[in-house]
N, C-alpha and C positions, 0 to 999 in steps of 0.2 A: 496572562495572555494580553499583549496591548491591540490598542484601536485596530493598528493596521492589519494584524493576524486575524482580529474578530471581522471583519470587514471582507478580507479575502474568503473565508470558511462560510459569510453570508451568500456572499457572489457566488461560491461554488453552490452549493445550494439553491439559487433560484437560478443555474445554469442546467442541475439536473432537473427541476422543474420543468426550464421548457425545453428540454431533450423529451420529455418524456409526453409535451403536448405534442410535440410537434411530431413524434413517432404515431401517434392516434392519430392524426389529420392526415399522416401521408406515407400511409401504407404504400409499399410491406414492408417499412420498416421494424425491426422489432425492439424490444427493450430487455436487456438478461439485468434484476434485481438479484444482489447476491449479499450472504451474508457468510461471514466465518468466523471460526477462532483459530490458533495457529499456536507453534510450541517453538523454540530455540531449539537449533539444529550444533550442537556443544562442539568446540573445538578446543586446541590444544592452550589459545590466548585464553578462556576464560575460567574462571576458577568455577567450583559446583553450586555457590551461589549465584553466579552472573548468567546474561544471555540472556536474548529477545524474547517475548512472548505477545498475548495480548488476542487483541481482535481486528476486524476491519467489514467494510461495509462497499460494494462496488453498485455502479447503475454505469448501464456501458447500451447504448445503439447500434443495431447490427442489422447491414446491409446484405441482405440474400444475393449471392454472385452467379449461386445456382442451385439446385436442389441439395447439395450438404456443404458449400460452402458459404461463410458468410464471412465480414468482414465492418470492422466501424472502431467508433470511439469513445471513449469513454471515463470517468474519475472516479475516484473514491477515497477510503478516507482508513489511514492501518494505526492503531494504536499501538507504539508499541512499551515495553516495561524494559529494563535493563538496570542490575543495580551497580552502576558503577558512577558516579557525580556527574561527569562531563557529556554522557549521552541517556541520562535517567528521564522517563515520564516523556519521551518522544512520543509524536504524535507526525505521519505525512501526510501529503495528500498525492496519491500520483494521480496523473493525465498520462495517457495511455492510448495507441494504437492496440486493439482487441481482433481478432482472429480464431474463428472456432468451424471444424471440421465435426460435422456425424457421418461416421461411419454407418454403410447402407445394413437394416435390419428387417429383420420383418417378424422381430421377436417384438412384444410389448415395451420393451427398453431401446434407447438409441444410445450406444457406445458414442462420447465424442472426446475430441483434446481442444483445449484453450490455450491461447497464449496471449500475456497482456505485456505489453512492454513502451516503457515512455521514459518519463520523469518524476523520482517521488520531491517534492516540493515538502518543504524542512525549515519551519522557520523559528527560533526558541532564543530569547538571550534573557542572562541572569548573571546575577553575582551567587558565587559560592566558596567556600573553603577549601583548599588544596587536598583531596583524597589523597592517601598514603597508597605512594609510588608510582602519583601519576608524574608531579610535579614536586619530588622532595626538598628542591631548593628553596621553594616558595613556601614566605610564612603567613604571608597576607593574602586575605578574600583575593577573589579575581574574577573576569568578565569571561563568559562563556557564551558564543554566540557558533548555533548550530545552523547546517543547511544541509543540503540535499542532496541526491545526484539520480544516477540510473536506474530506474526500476523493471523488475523484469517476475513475471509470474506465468507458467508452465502449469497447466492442469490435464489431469486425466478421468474422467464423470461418466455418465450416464444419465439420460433424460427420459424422464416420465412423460411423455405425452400425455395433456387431456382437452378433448376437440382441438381448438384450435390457439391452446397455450401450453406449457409445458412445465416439470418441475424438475430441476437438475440437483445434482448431488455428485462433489467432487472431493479429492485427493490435488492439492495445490502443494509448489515450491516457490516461493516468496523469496528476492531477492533486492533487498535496499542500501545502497550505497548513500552514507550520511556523513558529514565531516565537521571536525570541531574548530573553530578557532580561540584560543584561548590567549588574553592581556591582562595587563597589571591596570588596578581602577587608575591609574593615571594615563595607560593608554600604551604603554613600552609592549612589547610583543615576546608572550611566554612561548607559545607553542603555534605555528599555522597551519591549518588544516589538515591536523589531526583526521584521520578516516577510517572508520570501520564501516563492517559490512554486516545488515541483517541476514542471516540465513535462517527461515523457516520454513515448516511442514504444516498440514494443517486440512482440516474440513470445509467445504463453502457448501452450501444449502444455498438454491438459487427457485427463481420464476422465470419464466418464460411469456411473454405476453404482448 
C-alpha cells in the first residue's frame, strides 16, 4: 500500500469521525454503523475457484424526511478476495448517497429496505506475472494498476428497536464495478481497462444510534 493510498483510507477515517460528532451535536440526525461478510454470486466467466468474497464495514448519516423516510450519506470500506492476478486482494472504499424506508409496524420489528448507491473508489498498482490466459503473449512481469467505478447496494432487514436506538439485520446485493489497466514495465500498453464486475450476496448486522 503506498503513501498516497495510506493517506486517503486516514482521511476517510477522521471523515467518519466527524460525521459521527457532528450527528450527536445536531440532532435528529442519525448514524446506521454496519458490519458484514458477503459470498461471490458465481457466473459463467469464472471458474469454481474464482469470485468475490470477503467482508465490509459501512457508517452512513441519515436524515429523517419523515417518520419512515430517511435519507443521507455516507462511506465505507468492502474487502474484497478474487483469485485471479489482475483483480486479487482488492480492497474499495465507496462514497454513497443512502436511503432507507420502514415499513409502518406495530409488531416489535420494523420491516425496512436500503439502498446505497455512489462510487466504489479502487486504488491498487503492482507488478506481477502474466496468469495463464489472461495475457498468453506476454512473457515478462507487467504493471497492473486497478480503479474503480459504480457502486450500488440494495438491502432488505428488519430493526430491532431499543428506546431510542435501534439494531438492524439485513440480506444485501453488493454490486462493484472495478477496471484493470494493465502495461509492459517499460510502459507500452497490454491491455486498457480491463472491467469486471463484483456481484455479492451477504449479511450486515447494523446499530442504530
Amino acid at each position: 500500500m503506498n503513501n498516497e493510498t495510506k493517506t486517503f483510507y486516514l482521511s476517510l477515517l477522521f471523515l467518519c469521525i466527524e460525521i459521527t460528532l457532528f450527528a450527536q451535536s445536531a440532532n435528529p440526525i442519525a448514524i446506521h454503523v454496519e458490519g458484514g461478510v458477503k459470498h461471490n454470486v458465481k457466473s459463467h466467466e469464472y471458474a469454481e475457484d474464482e469470485g468475490f468474497s470477503g467482508a465490509q464495514f459501512f457508517i452512513s448519516a441519515l436524515y429523517p424526511l419523515n417518520k419512515n423516510l430517511s435519507a443521507g450519506l455516507g462511506a465505507g470500506v468492502n474487502i474484497y478476495t478474487r483469485y485471479v492476478t489482475y483483480f486479487d486482494g482488492i480492497t474499495s472504499v465507496p462514497v454513497y448517497a443512502n436511503v432507507l424506508y420502514k415499513f409502518p409496524s406495530s409488531r416489535d420489528f420494523i420491516p425496512f429496505v436500503d439502498l446505497k448507491f455512489g462510487y466504489g473508489i479502487v486504488s491498487r498498482n503492482y507488478v506481477t506475472s502474466p496468469p495463464g490466459g489472461v495475457a498468453p503473449f506476454q512473457e515478462e512481469d507487467f504493471n497492473v494498476k486497478n480503479s474503480g467505478g459504480i457502486y450500488a447496494s440494495p438491502s432488505l432487514g428488519i430493526l430491532f428497536p431499543l428506546d431510542n436506538t435501534a439494531i438492524s439485520l439485513s440480506l444485501m446485493y453488493d454490486l462493484q464495478v472495478m477496471k484493470a489497466k494493465l502495461t509492459q514495465l517499460s510502459g507500452e500498453m497490454i491491455s486498457d481497462q480491463t472491467m469486471t464486475h463484483s456481484n455479492t450476496i451477504g449479511l450486515r448486522v447494523g446499530y442504530i444510534f
